[in-house]
Wavefront OBJ file of the C-alpha trace (Angstrom):
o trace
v -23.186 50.268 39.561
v -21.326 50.919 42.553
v -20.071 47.225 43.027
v -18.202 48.502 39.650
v -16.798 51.377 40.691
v -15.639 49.867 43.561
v -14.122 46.982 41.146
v -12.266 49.141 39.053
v -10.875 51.123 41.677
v -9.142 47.583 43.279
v -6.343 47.755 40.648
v -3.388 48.120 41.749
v -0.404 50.472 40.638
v 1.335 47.401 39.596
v -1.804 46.079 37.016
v -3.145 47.257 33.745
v -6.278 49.247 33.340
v -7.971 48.436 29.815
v -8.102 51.682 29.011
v -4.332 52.175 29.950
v -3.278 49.120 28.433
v -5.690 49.862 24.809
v -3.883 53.044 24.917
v -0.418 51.740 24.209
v -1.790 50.073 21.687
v 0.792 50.802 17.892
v 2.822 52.724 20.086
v 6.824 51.650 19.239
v 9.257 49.876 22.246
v 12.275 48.874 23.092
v 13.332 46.860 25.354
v 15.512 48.407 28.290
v 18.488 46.317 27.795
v 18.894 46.888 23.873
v 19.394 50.901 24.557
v 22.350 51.922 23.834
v 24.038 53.887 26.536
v 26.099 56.104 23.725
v 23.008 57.699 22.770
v 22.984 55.786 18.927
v 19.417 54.736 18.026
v 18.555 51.248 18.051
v 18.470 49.161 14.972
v 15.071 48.417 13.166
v 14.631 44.840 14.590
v 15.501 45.575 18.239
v 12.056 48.015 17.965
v 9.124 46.273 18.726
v 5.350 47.547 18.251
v 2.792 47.015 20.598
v 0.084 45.218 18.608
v -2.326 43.827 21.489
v -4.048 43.354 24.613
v -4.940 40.506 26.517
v -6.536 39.189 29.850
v -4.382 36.394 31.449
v -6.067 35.427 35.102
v -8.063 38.710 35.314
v -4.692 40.548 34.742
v -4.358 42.536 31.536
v -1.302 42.068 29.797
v 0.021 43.918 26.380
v 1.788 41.874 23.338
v 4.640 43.563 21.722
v 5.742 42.183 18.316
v 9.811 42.528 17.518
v 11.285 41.150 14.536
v 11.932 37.736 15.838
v 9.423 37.429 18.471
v 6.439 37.900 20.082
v 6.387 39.236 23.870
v 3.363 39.920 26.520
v 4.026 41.422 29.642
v 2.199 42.670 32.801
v 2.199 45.865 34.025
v 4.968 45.400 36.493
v 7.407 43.809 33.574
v 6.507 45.861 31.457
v 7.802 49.188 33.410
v 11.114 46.999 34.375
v 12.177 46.290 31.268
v 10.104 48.120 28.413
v 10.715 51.566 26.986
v 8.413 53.498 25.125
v 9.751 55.616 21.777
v 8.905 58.925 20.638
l 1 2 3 4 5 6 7 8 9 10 11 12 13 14 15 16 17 18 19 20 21 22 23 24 25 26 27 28 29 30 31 32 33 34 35 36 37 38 39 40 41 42 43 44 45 46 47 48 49 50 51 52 53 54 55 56 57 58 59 60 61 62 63 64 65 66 67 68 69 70 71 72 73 74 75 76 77 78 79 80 81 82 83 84 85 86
């Protein structure tokens, strides 16, 4: 029990918690670079859902599906370049 504890508490700011990364999960996205700076709402296929969760390595990673393509992305990649909608 506390060998668990202690396990769960070596993430780091930078990975995915299961429980962070299940929480995402439907929630809609856009990626960073497809906002438009006027303020003008994106178009339908540049939002993406966020469908999944997976473990890659022992790192948990979340899969976002966009109209063309399917993206995962760690924690860290996910902050740089992912924004969440209301």
């Amino acid at each position: 029990m506390r060998n668990q504890a202690l396990k769960e508490n070596d993430y780091s700011m930078n990975e995915f918690t299961l429980e962070e990364a299940v929480s995402l999960i439907y929630r809609l996205a856009i990626l960073k670079k497809n906002i438009d700076k006027a303020g003008k709402a994106p178009g339908i296929t540049q939002v993406g859902h966020i469908c999944g969760v997976l473990t890659m390595n022992e790192q948990i990673e979340v899969v976002i599906k966009f109209h063309d393509e399917l993206r995962q992305f760690t924690k860290e990649e996910f902050d740089a370049e992912v924004n969440l909608q209301n």
